[in-house]
N, C-alpha and C positions, 0 to 999 in steps of 0.2 A: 701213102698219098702220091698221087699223079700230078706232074704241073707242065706235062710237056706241050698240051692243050691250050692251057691258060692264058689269054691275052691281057695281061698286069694293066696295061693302059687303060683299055675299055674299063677293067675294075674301077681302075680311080675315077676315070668321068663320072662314075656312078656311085660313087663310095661317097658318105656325109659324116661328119664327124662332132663331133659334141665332146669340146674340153672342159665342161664343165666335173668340177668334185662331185666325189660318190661318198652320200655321209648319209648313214641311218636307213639307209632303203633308197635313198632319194640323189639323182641328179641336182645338183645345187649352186650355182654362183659364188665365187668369194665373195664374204661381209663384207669386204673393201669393195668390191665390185671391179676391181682390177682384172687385168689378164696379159697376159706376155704370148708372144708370137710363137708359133710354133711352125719353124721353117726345115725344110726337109732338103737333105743333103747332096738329094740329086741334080738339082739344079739352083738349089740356092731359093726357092720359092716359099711364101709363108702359106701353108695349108691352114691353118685350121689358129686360133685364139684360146690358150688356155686361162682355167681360174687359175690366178696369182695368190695360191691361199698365204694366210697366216697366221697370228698366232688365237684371231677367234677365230676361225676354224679348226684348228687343232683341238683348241676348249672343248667344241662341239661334236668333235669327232670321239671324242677323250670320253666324254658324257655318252655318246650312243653306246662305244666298245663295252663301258663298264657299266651300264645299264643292262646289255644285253647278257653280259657275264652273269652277274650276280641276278640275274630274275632266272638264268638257266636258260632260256630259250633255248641255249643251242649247248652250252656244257653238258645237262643233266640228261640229254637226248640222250637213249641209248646207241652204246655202242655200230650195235646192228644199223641202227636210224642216220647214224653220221656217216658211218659207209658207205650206207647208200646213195647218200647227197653228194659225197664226196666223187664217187664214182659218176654219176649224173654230170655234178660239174664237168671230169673228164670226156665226158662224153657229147657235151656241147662246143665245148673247146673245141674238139673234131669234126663237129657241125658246122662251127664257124672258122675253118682253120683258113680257107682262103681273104675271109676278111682280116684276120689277124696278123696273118704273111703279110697282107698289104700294109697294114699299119704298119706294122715293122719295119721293113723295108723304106716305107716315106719316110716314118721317122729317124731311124739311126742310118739306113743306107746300104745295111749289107744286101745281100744277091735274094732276090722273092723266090727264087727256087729255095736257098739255104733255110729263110725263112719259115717256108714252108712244111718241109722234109726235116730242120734239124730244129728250127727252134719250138714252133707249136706242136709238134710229135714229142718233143721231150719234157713241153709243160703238161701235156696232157697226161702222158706217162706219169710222172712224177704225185699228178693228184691222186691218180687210180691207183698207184700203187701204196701212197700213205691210205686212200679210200679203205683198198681191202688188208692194210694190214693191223688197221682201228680193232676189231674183235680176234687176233692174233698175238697179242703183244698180253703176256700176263704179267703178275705183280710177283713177290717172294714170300718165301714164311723163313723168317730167320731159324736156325739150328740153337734151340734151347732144351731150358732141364722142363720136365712134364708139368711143372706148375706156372707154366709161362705160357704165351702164343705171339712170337714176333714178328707182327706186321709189317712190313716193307712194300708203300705203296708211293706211283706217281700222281700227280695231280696235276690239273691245267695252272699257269702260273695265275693266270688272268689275262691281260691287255697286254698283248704286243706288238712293238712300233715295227714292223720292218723298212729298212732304208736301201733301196735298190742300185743299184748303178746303169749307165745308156747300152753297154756293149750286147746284152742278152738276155733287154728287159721282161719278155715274159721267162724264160727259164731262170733267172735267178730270184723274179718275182716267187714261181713255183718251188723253187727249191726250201721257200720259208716260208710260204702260206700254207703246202701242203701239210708238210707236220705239225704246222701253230695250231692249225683248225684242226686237224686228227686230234692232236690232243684235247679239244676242247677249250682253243683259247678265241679271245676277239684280238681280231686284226688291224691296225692300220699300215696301209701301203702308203709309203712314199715314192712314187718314181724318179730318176732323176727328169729334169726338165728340161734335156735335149730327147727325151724318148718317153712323153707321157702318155700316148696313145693308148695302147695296147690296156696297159696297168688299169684305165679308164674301163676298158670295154669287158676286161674279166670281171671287175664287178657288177657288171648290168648280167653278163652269164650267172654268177656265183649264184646273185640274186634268184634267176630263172630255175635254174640246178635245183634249190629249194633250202639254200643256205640263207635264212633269218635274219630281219632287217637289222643293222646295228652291229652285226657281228665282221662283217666283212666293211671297211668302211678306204678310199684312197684319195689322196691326198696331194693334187700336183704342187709344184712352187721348188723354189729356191731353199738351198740347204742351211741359209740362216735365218730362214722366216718359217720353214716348215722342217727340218730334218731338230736344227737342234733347238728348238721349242717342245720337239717329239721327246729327244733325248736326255733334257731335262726337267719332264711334266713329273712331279711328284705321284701322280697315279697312273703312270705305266708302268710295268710291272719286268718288263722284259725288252730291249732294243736287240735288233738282227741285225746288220749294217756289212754291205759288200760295198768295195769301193776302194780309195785309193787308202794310202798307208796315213798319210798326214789328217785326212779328215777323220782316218780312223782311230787312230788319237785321242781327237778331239772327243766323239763320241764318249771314249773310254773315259775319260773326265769328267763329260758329262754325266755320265751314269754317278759317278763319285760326287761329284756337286749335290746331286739330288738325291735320289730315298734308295741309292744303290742297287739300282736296278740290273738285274741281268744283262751283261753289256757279251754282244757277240763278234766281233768283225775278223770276215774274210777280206783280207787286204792282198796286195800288189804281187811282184814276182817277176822277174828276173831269171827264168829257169834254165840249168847248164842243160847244155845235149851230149853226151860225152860219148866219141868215139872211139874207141881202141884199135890198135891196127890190125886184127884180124878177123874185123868186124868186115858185114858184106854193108859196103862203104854206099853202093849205087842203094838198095835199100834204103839205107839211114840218109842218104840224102833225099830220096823221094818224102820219105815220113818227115824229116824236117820241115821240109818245103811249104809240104802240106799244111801243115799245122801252122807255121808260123805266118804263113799268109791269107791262113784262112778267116775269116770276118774283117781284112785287111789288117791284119795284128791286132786288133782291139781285141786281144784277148790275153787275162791275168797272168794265166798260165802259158804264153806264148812261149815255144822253147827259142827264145830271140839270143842265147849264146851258144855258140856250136864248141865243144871243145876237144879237140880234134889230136891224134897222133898225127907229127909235122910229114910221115910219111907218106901219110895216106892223105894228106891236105887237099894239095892241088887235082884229085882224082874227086874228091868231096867237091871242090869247085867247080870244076867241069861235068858233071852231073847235074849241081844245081843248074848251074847256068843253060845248062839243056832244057831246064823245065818253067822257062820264063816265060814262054811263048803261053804260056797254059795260063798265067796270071794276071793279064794286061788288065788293069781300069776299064769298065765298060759301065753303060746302064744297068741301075742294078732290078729294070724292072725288063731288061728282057732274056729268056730263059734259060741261057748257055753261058753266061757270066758265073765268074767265079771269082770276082773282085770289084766293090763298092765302092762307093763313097766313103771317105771319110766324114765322122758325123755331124761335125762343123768346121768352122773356119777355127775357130779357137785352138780346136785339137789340129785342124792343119798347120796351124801355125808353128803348134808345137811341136809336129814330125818333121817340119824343114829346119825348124832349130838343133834338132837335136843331129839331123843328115849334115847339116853345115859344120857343126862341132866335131864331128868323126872325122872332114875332108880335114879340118884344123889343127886337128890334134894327130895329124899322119898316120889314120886308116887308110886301106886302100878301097872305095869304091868301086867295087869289080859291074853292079849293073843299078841302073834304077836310079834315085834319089833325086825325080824330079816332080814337079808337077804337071799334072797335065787334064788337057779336057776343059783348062779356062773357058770355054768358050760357051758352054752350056751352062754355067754357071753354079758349077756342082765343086764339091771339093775328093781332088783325085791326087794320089802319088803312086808312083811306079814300085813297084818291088824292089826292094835294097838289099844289096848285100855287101859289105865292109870284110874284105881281108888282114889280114894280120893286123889284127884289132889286140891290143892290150890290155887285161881285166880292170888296168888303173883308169880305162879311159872314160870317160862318162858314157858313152854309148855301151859300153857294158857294165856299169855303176847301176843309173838311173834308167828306172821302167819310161818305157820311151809309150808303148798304146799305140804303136803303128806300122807296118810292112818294114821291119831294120830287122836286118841280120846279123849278129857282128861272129868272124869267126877266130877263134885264139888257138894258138898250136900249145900241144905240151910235148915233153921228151920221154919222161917214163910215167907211169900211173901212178904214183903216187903224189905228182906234179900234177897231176890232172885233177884229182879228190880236192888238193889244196886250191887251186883254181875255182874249182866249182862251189867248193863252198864260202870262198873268200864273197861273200855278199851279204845284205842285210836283210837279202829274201829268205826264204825256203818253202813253197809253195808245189812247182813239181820239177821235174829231175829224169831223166832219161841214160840212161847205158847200153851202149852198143857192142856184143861181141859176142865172138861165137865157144868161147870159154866160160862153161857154165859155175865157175868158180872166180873168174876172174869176173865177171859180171857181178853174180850175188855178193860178195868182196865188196863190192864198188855201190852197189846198191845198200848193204848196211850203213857205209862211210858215210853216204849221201845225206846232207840234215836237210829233208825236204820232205810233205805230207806226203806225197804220192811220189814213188819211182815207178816208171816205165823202164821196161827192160825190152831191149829188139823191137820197140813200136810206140807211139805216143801219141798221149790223147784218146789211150782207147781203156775205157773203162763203163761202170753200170751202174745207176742207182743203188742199186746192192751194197756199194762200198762210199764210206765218207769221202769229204775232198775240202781239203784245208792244210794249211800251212802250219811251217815254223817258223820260230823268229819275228822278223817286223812285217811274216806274212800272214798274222795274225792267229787270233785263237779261238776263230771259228770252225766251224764243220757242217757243212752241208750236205746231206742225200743219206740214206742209210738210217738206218733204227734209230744210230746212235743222234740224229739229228734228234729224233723226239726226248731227247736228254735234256736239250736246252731249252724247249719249250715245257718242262715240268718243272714243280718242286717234289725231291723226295723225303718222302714222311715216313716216319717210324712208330707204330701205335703198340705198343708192352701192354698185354694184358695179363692180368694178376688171376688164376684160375685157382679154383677152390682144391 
């Protein structure tokens, strides 16, 4: 996809938008008839009125999914039948990819290039490839005596709630609708409710795609009027849940409260970056950079700790610091930005909280840690980077969700292992060095789902992505995702 062309503004003059709920095949109003603002972060303006669901609507949504399950509409399709739809979806997704970038973008705030290029190219990927790997995936024959035949099969679970989070709402939407529906399950999407857009308008595709009314159904509102009514309905079958660590918790509770429902969640992280000294230092600081200010940090996996040989410290800083110029706060609807809005005032608030705490607790703020761009009425802060930062400190405790850097020196590497994994994350994990032994070494040590070794953040559907620890005990992308979306049964047949 191309967007060097693209005039974002003219799109929006032109763009109309419908917050209403996708329940049953059908655009529909909350029962309450309520709706909450949906104000976009580039300037602070309200776009668009969403439905304020709740808990009848969930009822209703509950009733279409399991209606739609148990008549097969869309389970008993064949295989071949569901790949095809699925790939279809993908393939409107790409039809529509410029309207999507655009939602995006007003809604949460990162850059309509990123948008574009990383986020609607990876949801659409993500369907096509669960699409065509639906009549791929076999079942087992257990290893028994010849008067036996041990079936080993999956099955769709039923009705799955998934719970999205604002950061990269259609790809993480994608990451759990594409295998729920491969598998043959009914959906309900919750988005979060500072980025309901998007979540909204893949249903009206699903629908077009020739995905079956009732089985794809979303869900905007509030996560105590619609997330955990979802994740205590005695007839869902299954909850997905990406998101912060504390709500996901909650979830997990929920699941236990109620008819013990398969409970998922991909939560928070805190990820070490860990350099050794004979690492090529100007590299690992470009990749850091990158990554950690890219969608302005809102991102889980953000490697937001550098942990650093004291040698090689100040050459890592001077590096960075060279590459600020390339990060500045801009509009994130014109083409050459590479840093948004923050996606509200809320979460800003929360990133100058946490920059004030680092200046408090005797970090040293080498660049960034302000706001800026008041004037347009958008929510903006500058890239941060905090030197000789302490792991005890909160800005390297607590998942902060915004452009902070903190960086911590160690002495020898085994000081560095204990560093990095002194946290309550483990989600992904980075090592840098040109000793391929002293890397792998440091990369087993690491308690973290994903290590990057000399690069980060570079990975491929192909492989899961999920944490350890309180970074919960989901997994997204990859086969093994279609694990959570099944039940496995075992069928013993007694042969004559």
């Amino acid at each position: 996809m191309s967007n060097n062309s693209i005039n974002w503004h003219n799109l929006r003059d032109n763009l109309t938008l419908d917050g209403r709920a996708f329940i049953n095949g059908k655009r529909v109003a909350a029962k309450s008839s309520q709706v909450f603002d949906c104000i976009s972060p580039i300037d602070g303006q309200k776009i668009a009125d969403i439905a304020r669901c709740g808990t009848h609507d969930v009822e209703l949504a509950v009733q279409a999914a399991r209606t739609a399950f148990e008549d097969g509409r869309w389970a008993k399709k064949s295989p071949k039948d569901r790949k095809n739809i699925l790939i279809n979806f993908s393939r409107l997704i790409r039809e529509n990819a410029e309207t999507l970038a655009l939602m995006e973008t007003l809604d949460m705030g990162k850059p309509a290039n990123y948008s574009l290029n990383v986020d609607v190219t990876s949801a659409a990927n993500s369907l096509q490839w669960y699409g065509e790997c639906i009549d791929k995936v076999y079942d087992e024959i257990a290893p028994t005596a010849d008067n036996a035949l041990g079936l080993i099969t999956r099955e769709a679970m039923g009705v799955v709630a998934a719970i999205v989070p604002w950061n990269y709402p259609m790809i993480m939407a994608a990451w759990k609708i594409a295998p729920a529906l491969a598998a043959g399950n009914s959906v309900i999407l919750k988005p979060s409710e500072k980025s309901p857009l998007t979540a909204l308008k893949l249903a009206e595709i699903a629908l077009e795609a020739g995905i079956p009314a009732g089985v794809f159904n979303v869900l905007p509102g509030y996560g105590e009027e619609v997330g955990s009514p979802l994740a205590l309905h005695m007839d869902i079958d299954c909850v997905a849940f990406t998101g912060s660590t504390n709500v996901g918790k909650k979830i997990m509770q929920y699941a236990g409260q109620s008819n013990l429902k398969r409970a998922w969640a991909e939560l928070g992280g805190k990820s070490p970056f860990v350099v050794f000294a004979d690492a090529d230092v100007d590299a690992a600081a470009e990749s850091c950079i990158n990554a950690i200010f890219f969608n302005q940090g809102e991102s889980c996996n953000a490697p937001s700790r550098v942990i650093i040989d004291q040698s090689v410290q100040d050459r890592f800083i001077e590096k960075a610091l060279s590459l600020m110029p390339n990060f500045q706060p801009a509009n994130p609807l014109i083409n050459d930005t590479t840093m948004g809005a923050i996606v509200d005032e809320i979460q800003l608030n929360n990133v100058m909280h946490y920059i004030q705490a680092g200046k408090a607790e005797g970090a040293n703020c080498v660049t960034g840690g302000e706001q800026v761009l008041q004037e347009t009425g958008g929510y903006y802060v500058t890239p941060t980077i905090f030197n000789h930062v302490k792991n005890s400190m909160k800005i390297a405790r607590e998942e902060i969700f915004g452009p902070v850097l903190s960086v911590i020196a160690f002495e020898n590497p085994q000081e560095a292992i204990n560093i990095a994994n002194d946290t309550p994350y483990g989600l992904a994990a980075s090592v840098w060095s040109r000793d391929i032994s002293q890397a792998h070494l440091a990369a087993k040590a690491l308690r973290a789902g994903t290590i990057h070794v000399n690069c980060y953040d570079e990975d491929d559907i192909t492989v899961p992505f999920g944490g350890y620890k309180q970074s919960g005990n989901g997994r997204d992308k990859s086969l093994h995702a279609l694990e959570k979306y099944t039940e496995l049964k075992t069928t013993w047949i007694k042969l004559a």
